[in-house]
C-alpha positions in Angstrom: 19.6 -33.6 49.1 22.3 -31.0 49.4 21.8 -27.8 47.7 24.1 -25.4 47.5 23.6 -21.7 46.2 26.4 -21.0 43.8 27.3 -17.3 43.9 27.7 -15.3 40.8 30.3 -13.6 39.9 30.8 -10.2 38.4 30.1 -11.3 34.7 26.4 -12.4 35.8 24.8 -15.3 33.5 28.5 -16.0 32.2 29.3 -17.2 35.1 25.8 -18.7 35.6 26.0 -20.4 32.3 29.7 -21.9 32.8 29.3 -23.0 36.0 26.4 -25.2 34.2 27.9 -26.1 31.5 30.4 -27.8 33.8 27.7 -29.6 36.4 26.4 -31.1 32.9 30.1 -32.3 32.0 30.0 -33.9 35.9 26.9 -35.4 35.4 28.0 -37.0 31.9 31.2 -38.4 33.7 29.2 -39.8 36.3 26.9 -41.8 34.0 30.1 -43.0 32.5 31.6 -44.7 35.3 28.2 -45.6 37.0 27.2 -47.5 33.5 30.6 -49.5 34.4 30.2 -50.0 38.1 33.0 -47.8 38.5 32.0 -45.9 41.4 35.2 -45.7 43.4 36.1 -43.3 40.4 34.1 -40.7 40.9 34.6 -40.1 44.8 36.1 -37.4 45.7 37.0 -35.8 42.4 33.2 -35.5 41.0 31.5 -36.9 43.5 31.3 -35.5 47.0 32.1 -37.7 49.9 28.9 -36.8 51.6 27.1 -37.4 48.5 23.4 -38.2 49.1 21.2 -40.0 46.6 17.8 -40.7 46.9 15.6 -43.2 45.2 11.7 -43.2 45.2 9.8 -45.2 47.7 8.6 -47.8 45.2 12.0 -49.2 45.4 11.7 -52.6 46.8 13.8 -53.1 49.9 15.3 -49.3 49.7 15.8 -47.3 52.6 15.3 -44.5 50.3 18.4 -42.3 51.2 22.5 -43.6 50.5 25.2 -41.8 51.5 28.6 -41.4 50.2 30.7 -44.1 48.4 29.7 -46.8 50.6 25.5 -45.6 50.1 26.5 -45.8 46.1 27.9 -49.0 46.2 24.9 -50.7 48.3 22.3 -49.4 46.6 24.3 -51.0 43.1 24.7 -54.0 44.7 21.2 -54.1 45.6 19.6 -53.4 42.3 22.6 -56.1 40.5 20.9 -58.3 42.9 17.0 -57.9 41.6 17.9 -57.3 37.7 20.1 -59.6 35.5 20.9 -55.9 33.8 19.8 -52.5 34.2 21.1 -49.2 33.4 20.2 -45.8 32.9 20.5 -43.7 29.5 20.7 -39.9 29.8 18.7 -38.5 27.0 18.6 -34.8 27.2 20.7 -32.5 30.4 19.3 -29.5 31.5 20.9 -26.5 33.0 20.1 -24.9 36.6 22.5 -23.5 38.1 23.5 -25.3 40.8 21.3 -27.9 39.9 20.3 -29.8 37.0 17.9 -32.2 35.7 18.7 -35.0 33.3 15.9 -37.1 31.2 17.0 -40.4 31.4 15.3 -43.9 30.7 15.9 -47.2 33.0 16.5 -50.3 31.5 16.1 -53.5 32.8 16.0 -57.2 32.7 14.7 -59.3 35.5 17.2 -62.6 36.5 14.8 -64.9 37.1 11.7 -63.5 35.9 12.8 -62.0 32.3 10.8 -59.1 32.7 11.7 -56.4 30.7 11.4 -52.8 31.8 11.8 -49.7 30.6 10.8 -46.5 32.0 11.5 -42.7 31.7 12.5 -41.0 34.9 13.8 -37.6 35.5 17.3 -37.1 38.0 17.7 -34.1 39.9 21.6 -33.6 40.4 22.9 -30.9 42.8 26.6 -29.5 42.7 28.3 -27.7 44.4 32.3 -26.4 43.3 32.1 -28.8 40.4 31.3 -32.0 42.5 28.0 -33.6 42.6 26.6 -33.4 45.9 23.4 -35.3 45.8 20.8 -37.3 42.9 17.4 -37.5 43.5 15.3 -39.8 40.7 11.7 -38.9 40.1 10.2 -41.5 38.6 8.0 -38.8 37.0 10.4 -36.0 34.5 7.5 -33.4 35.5 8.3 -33.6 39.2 11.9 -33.1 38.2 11.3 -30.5 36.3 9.4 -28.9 39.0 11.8 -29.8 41.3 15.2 -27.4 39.9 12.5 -24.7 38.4 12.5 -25.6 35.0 9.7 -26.6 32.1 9.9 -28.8 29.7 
């Protein structure tokens, strides 16, 4: 995943906090557009193009790592192709700086099976000039949590 350092400016923790306060308004967008399978939207204006996602290795079929666009699209494809629905719901975003965690839960249906799963799961977003550069799910909020330096 891409991090990048975000320098602060003369104001300190203003700057810190603003600068988060917009990642979080990113991240929200993103949700948006990924709950419609709108994912062309979000490249390049809050998405970078070299945007990396990573999924955990329990991920059936996954290489693991998607890139850009194109990595975002496959990897949607791919799960529309094991689940009859699934989505993620953001329930809380945390600030970080240049990173960010949100608590989110997966929902899904399986097509042929039925199964129902729901899960929570912890995202590490990373941002960089007020476009997310890469998402990382934990399927575990602690590790996430860890992960950007924060405590629940």
């Amino acid at each position: 995943m891409r991090f990048a350092s975000l320098p602060l400016g003369a104001s300190g923790r203003d700057t810190e906090r603003a600068v988060s306060a917009e990642n979080v308004q990113v991240a929200r967008k993103l949700y948006e557009l990924f709950a419609r399978r709108d994912v062309a939207a979000a490249f390049p204006d809050l998405a970078h193009p070299d945007f990396e996602f990573r999924v955990p290795p329990v991920y059936p079929d996954a290489p693991g790592v998607f890139h850009g666009l194109e990595g975002v699209e496959d990897w949607m494809t791919m799960i529309d192709e094991a689940w009859a629905e699934w989505r993620f719901e953001p329930e809380r975003y945390l600030e970080a700086g240049s990173t960010g965690v949100v608590l989110a839960r997966l929902v899904a249906e399986g097509g042929s099976s039925g199964i129902h799963l729901e899960r929570e799961v912890g995202h590490l977003w990373a941002f960089d000039k007020g476009r997310a550069t890469g998402l990382r799910v934990y399927l575990d909020r602690a590790e996430a949590l860890e992960a950007a330096g924060l405590q629940e």
